[in-house]
C-alpha positions, 0 to 999 in steps of 0.5 A, a space after each residue: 493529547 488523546 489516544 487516538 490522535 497518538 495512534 494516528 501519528 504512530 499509524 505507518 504510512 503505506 508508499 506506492 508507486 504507479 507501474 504507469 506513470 511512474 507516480 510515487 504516493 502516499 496514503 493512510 491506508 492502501 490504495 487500489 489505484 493511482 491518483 494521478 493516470 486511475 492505473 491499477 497496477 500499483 508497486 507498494 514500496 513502504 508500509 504494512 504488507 496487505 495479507 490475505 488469508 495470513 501469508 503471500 498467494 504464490 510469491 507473485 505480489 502481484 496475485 495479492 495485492 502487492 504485498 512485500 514480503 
């Protein structure tokens, strides 16, 4: 088994949760809208925080992405 194919196993899973239609997804990196409705107002309920600039904007996840603190 290569290194790469390791990592990608290893690679945490990003979990969202569509604020529409209520669709639970999964996918590889994160998502900038719903598969199901296109929504793009998206609850990221698993998986590494998306950060911008090193820390949360306000506290308002939603001001950056839906980060989880």
């Amino acid at each position: 088994m290569e290194s790469h194919e390791v990592e990608e196993r290893t690679k945490a899973k990003h979990v969202y949760r569509c604020a529409d239609c209520g669709l639970v997804f999964e996918c590889d990196d994160h998502a900038e809208k719903c598969p199901n409705c296109r929504c793009r107002v998206l609850i990221h309920e698993k998986g590494e925080a998306r950060r911008s600039g090193g820390k949360c904007c306000s506290g308002s996840c939603a001001g950056c992405g839906g980060c989880s603190h």
